[in-house]
N, C-alpha and C positions, 0 to 999 in steps of 0.2 A: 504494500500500500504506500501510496508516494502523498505527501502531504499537501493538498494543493486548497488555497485561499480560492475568493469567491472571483481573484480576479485569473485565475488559473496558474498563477506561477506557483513553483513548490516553495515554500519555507518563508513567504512574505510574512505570516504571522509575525516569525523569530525574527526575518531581519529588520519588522518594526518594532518587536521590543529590542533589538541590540543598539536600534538608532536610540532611543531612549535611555541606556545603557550609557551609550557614546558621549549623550550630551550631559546626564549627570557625571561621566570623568572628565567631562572640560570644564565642567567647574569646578571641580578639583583640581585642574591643573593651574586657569588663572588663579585660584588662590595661595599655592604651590610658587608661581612665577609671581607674586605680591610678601613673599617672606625676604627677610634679610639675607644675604648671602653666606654660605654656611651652616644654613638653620637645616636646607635640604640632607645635608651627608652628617648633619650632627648626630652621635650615636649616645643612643641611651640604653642600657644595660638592660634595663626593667619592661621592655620591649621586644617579642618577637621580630628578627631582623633586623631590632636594631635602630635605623634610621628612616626616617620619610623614603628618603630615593630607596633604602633595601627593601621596607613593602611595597611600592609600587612598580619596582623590579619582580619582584617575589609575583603578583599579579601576573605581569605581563607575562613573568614566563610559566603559569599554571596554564595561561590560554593556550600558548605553544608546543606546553609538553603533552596535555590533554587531549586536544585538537588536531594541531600540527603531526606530532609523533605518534598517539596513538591512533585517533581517527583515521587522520589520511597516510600514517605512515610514513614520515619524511623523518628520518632518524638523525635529521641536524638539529630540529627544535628539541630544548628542552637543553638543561644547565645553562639558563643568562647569566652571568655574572655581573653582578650591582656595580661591580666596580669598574665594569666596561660601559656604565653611563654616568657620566661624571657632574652629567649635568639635566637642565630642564629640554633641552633641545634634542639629547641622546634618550632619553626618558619618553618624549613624542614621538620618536623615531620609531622606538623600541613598542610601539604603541600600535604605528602606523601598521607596523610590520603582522602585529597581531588581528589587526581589522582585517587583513590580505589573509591571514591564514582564517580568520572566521568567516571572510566569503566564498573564499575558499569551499570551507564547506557548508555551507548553505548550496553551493552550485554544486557540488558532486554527494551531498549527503540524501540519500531517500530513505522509503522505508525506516522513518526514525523510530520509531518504538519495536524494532524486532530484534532479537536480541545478538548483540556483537561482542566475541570475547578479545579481548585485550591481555598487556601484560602489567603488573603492576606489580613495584616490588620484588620482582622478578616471579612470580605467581599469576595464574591464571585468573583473571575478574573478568564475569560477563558484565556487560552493560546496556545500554541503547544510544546510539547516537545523537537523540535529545539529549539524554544527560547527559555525555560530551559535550555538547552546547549550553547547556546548562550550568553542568557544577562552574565551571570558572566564572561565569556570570554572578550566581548565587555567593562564590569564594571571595569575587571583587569587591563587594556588597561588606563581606565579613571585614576582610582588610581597611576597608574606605573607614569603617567603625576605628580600626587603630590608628590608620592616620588624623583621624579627628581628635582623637583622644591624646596622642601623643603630641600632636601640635597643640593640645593644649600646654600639658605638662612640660614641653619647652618655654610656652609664653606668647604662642604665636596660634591664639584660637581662630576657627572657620569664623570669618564676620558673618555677623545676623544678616538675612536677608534670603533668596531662594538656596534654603539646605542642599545638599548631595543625596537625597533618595532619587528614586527613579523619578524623570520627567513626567510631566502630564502630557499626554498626546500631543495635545497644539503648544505645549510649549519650548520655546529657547531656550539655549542652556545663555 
């Protein structure tokens, strides 16, 4: 069964909630490119990963290894190295590169709910290729929580104004 919306293409559903996706992390990101300089790679201990740039590293490359490497099989995605984006512009790169691999598969992905075994941990996991599209989606969501939280705890909180949850349909990010 191939997933097809009312306007017949397969997977428009997803790739309007990943547009929604997309614009709640670009508000993430001007708020990201509005901190002092150094706030981005400053590490704090009490932190999974550590620094802003290492969970939004740690993201970009869940979508990669998930997606990229086990979905479609391209055995280059997966281990990003935070330290090979040193900055906000490697950081967008490193982003761009994850939208290409998430249309990726929206264009070659069908039959999303049947079930697809993968390797994980070096162990056998079935899945479905929604949830490949999914967990990193849902994973982004968890992390964006610690980068809020951590930018507090440096001193540099999200200013009030439209939050980072997911977009409302009709709107800008």
């Amino acid at each position: 069964m191939t997933d097809v919306t009312a306007t017949g293409t397969p997977n428009d559903d997803l790739r309007g909630l990943y547009r929604l996706v997309r614009g709640s992390r670009e508000r993430v990101f001007r708020w990201l490119e509005s901190l002092p300089p150094g706030v981005l790679t400053q590490e704090h201990p009490q932190f999974a990963y550590g620094s802003l740039r290492n969970i939004h590293a740690h993201v970009a490359d869940c979508y990669r290894a998930w997606i990229g490497r086990r979905g479609l099989s391209h055995p280059e995605y997966g281990g990003l190295d935070p330290a090979a984006l040193p900055d906000l512009p490697a950081l967008r790169a490193a982003f761009r590169d994850v939208d290409g691999v998430v249309e990726t598969a929206f264009t070659h992905f069908t039959d999303l709910d049947a079930p697809l075994e993968i390797r994980w941990r070096e162990q056998p996991l079935t899945v479905t290729r929604r949830w490949l599209l999914m967990h990193p989606i849902t994973h982004e969501f968890h992390h964006k929580g610690q980068m809020l939280a951590l930018g507090r705890v440096l001193g540099h909180p999200y200013p009030p104004g439209p939050d980072t949850d997911l977009l409302l349909p009709f709107e800008r990010p």
